[in-house]
Each structure stands twice: as structure tokens, then as C-alpha cells.
C-alpha positions as a Markdown table, in Angstrom:
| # | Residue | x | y | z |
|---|---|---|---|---|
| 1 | Unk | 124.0 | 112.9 | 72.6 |
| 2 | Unk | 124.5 | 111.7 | 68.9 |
| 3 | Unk | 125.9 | 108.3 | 67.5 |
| 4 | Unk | 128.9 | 108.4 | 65.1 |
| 5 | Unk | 127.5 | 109.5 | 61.9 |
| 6 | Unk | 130.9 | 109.8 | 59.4 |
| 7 | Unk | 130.8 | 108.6 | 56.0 |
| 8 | Unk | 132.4 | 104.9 | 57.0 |
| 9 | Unk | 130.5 | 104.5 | 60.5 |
| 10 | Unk | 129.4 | 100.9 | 60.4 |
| 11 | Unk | 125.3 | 100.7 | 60.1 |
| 12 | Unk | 123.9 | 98.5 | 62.9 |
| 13 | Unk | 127.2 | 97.5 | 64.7 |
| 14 | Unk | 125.2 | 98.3 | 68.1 |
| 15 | Unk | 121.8 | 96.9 | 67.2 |
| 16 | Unk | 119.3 | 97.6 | 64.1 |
| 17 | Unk | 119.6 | 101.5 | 63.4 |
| 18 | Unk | 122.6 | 102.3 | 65.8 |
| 19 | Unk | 125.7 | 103.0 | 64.1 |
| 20 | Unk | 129.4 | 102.4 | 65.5 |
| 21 | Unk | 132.7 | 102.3 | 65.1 |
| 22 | Unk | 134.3 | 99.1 | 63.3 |
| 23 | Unk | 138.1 | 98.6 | 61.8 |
| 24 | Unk | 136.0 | 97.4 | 58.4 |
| 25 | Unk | 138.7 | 95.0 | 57.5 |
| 26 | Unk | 135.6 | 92.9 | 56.0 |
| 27 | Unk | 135.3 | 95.4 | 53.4 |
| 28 | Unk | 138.1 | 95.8 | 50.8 |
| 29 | Unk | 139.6 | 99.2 | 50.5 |
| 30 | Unk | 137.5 | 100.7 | 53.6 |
| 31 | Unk | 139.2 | 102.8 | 56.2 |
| 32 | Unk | 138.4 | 101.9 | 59.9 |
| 33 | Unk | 135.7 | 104.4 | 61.0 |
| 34 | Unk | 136.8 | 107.7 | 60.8 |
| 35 | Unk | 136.1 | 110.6 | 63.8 |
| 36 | Unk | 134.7 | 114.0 | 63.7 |
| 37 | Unk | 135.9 | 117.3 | 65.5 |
| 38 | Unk | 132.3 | 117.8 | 65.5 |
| 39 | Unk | 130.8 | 114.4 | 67.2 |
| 40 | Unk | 134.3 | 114.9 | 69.5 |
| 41 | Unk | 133.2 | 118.3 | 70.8 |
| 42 | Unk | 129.7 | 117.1 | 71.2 |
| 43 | Unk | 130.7 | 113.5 | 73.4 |
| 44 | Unk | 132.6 | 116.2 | 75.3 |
| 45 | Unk | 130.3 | 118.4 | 76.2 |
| 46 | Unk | 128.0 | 116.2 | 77.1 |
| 47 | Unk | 130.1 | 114.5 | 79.4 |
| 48 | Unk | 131.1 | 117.5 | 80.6 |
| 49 | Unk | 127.7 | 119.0 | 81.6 |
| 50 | Unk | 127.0 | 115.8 | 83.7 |
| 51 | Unk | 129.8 | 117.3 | 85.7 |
| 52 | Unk | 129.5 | 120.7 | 85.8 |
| 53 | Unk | 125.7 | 120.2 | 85.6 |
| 54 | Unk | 126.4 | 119.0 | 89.4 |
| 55 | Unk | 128.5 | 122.0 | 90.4 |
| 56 | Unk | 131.6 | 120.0 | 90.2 |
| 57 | Unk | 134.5 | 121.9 | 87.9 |
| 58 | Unk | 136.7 | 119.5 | 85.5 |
| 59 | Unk | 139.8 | 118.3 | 87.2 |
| 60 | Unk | 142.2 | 116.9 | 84.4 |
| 61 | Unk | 144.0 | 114.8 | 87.5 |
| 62 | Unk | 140.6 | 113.1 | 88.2 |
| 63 | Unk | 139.4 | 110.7 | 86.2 |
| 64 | Unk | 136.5 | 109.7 | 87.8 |
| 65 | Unk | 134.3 | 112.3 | 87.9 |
| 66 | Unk | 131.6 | 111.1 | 86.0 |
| 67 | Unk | 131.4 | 108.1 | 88.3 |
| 68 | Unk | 131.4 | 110.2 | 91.2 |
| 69 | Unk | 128.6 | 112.4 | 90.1 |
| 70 | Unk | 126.2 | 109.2 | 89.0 |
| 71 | Unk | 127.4 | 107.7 | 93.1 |
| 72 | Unk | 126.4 | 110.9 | 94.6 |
| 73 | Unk | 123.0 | 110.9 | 92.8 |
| 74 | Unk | 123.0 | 107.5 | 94.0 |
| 75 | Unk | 123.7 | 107.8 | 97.6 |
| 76 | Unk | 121.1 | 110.8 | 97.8 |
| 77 | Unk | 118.6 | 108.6 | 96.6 |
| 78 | Unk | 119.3 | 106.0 | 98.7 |
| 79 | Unk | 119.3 | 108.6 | 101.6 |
| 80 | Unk | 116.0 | 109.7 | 100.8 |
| 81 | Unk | 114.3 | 106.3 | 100.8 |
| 82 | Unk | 115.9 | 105.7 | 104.3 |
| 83 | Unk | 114.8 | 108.9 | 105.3 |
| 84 | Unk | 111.2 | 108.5 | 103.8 |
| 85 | Unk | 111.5 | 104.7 | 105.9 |
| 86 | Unk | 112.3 | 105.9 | 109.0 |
| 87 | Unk | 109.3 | 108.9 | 108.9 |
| 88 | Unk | 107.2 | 106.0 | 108.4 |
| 89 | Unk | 108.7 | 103.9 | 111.3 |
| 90 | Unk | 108.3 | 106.8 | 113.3 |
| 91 | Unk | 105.1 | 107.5 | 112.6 |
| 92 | Unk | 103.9 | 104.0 | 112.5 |
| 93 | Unk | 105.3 | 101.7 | 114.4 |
| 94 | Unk | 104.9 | 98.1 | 114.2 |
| 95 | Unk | 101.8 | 97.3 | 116.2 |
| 96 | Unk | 100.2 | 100.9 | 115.3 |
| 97 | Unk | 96.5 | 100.8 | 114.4 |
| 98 | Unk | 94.8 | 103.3 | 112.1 |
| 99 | Unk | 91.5 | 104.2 | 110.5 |
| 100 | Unk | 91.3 | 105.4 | 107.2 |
| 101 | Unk | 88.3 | 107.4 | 105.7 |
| 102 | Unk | 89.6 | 106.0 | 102.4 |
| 103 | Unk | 87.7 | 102.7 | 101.5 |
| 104 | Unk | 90.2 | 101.0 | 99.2 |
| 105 | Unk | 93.4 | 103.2 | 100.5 |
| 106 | Unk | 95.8 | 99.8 | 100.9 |
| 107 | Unk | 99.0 | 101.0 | 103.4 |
| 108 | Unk | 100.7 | 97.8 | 102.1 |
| 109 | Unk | 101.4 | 99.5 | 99.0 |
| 110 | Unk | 101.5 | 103.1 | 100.0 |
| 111 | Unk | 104.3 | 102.3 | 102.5 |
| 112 | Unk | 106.7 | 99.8 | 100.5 |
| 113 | Unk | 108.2 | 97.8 | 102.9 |
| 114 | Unk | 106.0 | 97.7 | 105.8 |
| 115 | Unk | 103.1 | 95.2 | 106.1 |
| 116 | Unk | 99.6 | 95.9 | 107.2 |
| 117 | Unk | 96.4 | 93.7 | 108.1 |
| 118 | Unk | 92.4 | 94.7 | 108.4 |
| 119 | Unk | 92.1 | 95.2 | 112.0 |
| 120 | Unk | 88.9 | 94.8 | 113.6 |
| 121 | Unk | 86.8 | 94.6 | 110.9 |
| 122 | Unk | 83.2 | 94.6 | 111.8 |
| 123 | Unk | 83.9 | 95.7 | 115.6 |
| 124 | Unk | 83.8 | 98.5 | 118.1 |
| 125 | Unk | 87.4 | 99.6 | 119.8 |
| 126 | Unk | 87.0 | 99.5 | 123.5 |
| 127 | Unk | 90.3 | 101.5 | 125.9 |
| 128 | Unk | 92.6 | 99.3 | 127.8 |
| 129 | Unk | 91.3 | 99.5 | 131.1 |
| 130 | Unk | 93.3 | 98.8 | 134.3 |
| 131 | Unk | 90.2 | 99.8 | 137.0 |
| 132 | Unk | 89.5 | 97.4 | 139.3 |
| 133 | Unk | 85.5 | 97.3 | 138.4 |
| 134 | Unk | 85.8 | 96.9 | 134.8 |
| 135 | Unk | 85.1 | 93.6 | 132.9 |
| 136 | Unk | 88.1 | 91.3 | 132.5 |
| 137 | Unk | 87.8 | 91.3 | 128.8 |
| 138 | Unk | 89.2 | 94.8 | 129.5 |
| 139 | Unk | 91.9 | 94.0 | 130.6 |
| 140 | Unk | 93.7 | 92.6 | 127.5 |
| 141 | Unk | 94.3 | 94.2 | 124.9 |
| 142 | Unk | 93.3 | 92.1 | 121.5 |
| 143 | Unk | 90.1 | 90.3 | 123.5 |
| 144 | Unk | 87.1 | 90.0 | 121.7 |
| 145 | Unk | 84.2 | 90.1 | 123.3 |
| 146 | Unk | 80.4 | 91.0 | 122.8 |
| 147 | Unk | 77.6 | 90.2 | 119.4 |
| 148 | Unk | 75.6 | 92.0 | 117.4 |
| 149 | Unk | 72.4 | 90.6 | 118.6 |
| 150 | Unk | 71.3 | 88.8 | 121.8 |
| 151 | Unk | 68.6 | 86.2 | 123.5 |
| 152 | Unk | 67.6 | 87.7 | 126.7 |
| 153 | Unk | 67.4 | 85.1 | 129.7 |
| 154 | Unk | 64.5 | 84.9 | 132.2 |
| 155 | Unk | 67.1 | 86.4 | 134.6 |
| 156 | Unk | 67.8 | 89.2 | 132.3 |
| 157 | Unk | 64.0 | 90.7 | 132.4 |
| 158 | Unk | 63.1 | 92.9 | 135.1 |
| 159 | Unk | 60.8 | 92.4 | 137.9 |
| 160 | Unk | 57.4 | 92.6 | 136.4 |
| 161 | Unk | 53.9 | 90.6 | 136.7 |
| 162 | Unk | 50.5 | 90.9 | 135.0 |
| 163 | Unk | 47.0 | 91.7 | 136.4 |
| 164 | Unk | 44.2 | 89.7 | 135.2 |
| 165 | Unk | 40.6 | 90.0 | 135.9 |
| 166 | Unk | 38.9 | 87.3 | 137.1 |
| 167 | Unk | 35.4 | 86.2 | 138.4 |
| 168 | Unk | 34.6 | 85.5 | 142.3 |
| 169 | Unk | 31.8 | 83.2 | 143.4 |
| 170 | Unk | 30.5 | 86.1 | 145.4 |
| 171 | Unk | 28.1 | 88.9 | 144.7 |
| 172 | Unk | 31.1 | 91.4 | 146.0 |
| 173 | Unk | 33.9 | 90.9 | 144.8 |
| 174 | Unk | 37.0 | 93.1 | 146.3 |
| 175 | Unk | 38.3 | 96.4 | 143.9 |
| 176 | Unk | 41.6 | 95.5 | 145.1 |
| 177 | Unk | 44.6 | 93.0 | 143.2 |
| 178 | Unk | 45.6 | 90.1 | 145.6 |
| 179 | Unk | 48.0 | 87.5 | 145.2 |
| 180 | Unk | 45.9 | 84.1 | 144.9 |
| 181 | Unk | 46.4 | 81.9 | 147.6 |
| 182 | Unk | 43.8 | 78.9 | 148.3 |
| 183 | Unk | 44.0 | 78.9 | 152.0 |
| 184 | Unk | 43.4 | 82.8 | 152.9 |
| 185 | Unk | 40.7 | 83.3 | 150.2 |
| 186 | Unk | 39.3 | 80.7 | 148.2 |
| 187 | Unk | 37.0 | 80.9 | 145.3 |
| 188 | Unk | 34.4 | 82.1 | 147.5 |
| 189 | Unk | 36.0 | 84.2 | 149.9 |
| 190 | Unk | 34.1 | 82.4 | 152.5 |
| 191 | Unk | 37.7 | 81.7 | 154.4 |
| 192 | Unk | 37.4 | 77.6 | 153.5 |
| 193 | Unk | 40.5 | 76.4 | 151.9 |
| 194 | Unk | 39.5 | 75.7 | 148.3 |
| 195 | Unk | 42.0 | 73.9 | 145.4 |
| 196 | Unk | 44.5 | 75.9 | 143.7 |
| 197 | Unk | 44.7 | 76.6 | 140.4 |
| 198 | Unk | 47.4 | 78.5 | 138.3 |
| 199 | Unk | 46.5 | 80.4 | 135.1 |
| 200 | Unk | 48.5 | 82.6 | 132.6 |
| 201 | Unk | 48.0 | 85.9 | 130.0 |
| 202 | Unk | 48.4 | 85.9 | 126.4 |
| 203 | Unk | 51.9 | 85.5 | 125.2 |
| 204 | Unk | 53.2 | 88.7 | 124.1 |
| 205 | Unk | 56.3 | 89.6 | 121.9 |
| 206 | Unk | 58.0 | 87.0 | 118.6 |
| 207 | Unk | 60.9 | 85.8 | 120.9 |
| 208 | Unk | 63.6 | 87.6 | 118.4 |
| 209 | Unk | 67.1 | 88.6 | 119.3 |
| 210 | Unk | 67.1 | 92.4 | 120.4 |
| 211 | Unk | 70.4 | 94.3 | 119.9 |
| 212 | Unk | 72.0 | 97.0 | 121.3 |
| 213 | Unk | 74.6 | 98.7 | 118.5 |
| 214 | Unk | 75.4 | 102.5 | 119.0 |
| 215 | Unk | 75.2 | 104.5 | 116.2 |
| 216 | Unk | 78.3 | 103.9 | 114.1 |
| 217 | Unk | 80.3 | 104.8 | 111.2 |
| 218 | Unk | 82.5 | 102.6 | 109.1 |
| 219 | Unk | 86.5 | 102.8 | 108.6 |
| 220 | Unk | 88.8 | 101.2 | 107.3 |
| 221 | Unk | 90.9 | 100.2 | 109.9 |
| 222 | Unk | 94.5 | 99.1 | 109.5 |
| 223 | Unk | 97.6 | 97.8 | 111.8 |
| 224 | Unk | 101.3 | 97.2 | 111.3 |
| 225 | Unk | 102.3 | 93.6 | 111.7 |
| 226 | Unk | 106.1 | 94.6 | 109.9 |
């Protein structure tokens, strides 16, 4: 495509360096701009090959051809982003949760027109459950429930107890490990019911949190909220 360019085109009628037509009445003794076979044939055929570009053929009773190629290029377009929209609707529902291996891969912007939100960021995915044994917090699904580290409870050891040695006032004591009890033994073993006592090991062990993550590996995890 090419601007007027005849003798009398008016400079700058169509912004700094764009020539144009003008009537020139301004100018004493100047024609109104004049037009070229040449830049005729050439607005031609460049209108033209938008049509037949298209595979449309010129129709002298249609005079809106132009318009209805630039429409159809239009409503293609428009067809495609629907199209492109509903694969991703499809695919990805609202609610749907997925983990990319991509640490700054952002769905928000790869999928214009759908929003996303970190999901579960820092935590383990546990299945739905509907069997009668498992935990409540199975039961629903968006519960939380569980910590990286944790302070076990007296009830939370096992069975366990510690052997001690310990003197007799006897010149044989038993090879064997009894439970102390003042009124079957004594500190003598002579069968006379002596006072008890009660007496404790060493503390073992720092009293630190103990924790019990599997082995893991990071994602990042998305889900569709729109």
C-alpha cells in the first residue's frame, strides 16, 4: 500500500510525513490534488487481494466484501478462543487440583480467564475415604489435619521398665529381678515388713519433638477456584 504521491498531494494532511488529498483552495492557483492511474491500480489491487487472498472472487453487486472478509477473520478468531476456553474447562474444571513440576509455572496467566490458588502448600494429599475404620478427618474433603513434629505423651510410650542393681543386707542375695515390695521381702529378706522406698535411673533422651515425615518431593500445586 502507498500514499498519494502526485505532484499537488498535500504534505502532512494525515499527520507529519503522510500525504493526502486536499481541494488546496488555501493556495492560489493550485489544482485540488490530482489522481494517478498508477496509485488507482495499486489501491485496487490491494483491496482486491484482501478478497481474493481469502478465496472469495469479486462480485461487482456486493459491496461489502472487504467487510465480510475482516468479520470472518473475526468470528474465526473468536471461535478459536472459545474453543481454546472450553479445552481448558474441560480439562480443568473449577475445583480441579494439579501439581506442576514447574516452580514458577503461574496457571493464572497461562489460562487467561480462569483463576487459580496454591493449594496445599506445605502438606501431604490424603484420598477421600468413606470406610467405616478410618479417621474422621477422612471423611471431608478440604480437612487439615496432622504436624510436622510432635511431643509424645506418657500414654503414647510403650510398655517398658528398667532393671537396676541394687544391694541386699544379706550375704546372698537372689540372681533373679523382683518387683520391690516391703511386706514379701524387705531389705533383709528375713520376711519382716520393712519401709518402702521408691528410687529412679538416669534420665535418658533431650525431650525434643520427634517427627514422622515420609520421604517427599515438592510441587507446585494448584486448584481452580474460577
Amino acid at each position: 500500500m502507498e500514499r498519494i504521491n502526485t505532484i499537488n498531494a498535500r504534505p502532512d494532511v494525515n499527520g507529519a510525513g503522510k500525504k493526502g488529498f486536499h481541494d488546496n483552495a488555501d493556495i492560489s492557483g493550485q489544482d485540488a490534488t490530482y489522481i494517478s492511474p498508477e496509485w488507482c491500480n495499486h489501491v485496487q489491487e490491494e483491496i482486491a487481494n484482501i478478497i481474493e487472498g481469502f478465496g472469495e472472487a469479486l462480485n461487482p453487486a456486493q459491496k461489502n466484501q472487504v467487510y465480510m472478509v475482516v468479520k470472518g477473520i473475526n468470528d474465526r478468531t473468536t471461535a478459536i478462543e472459545n474453543f481454546i476456553e472450553n479445552i481448558v474447562d474441560y480439562f480443568y474444571p473449577v475445583g480441579v487440583i494439579i501439581d506442576f513440576g514447574i516452580p514458577d509455572f503461574n496457571p493464572n496467566v497461562k489460562y487467561v480467564g480462569t483463576t487459580w490458588v496454591r493449594h496445599g502448600e506445605g502438606k501431604a494429599s490424603v484420598g477421600l475415604s468413606d470406610q467405616e475404620s478410618d479417621p474422621l478427618w477422612t471423611k471431608s474433603v478440604g480437612s487439615t489435619f496432622g504436624s510436622f513434629t510432635h511431643q509424645l505423651s506418657i500414654a503414647q510410650l510403650p510398655s517398658h521398665y528398667f532393671v537396676f542393681a541394687n544391694q541386699w543386707a544379706g550375704t546372698t542375695p537372689p540372681d533373679v529381678e523382683e518387683i520391690l515390695n516391703h511386706d514379701d521381702i524387705g531389705w533383709a529378706k528375713d520376711g519382716s515388713a520393712d519401709t518402702a522406698f521408691r528410687q529412679r535411673t538416669e534420665s535418658l533422651g533431650s525431650n525434643e519433638a520427634h517427627n514422622n515425615v515420609q520421604p517427599s518431593i515438592i510441587d507446585a500445586r494448584w486448584r481452580r477456584t474460577a
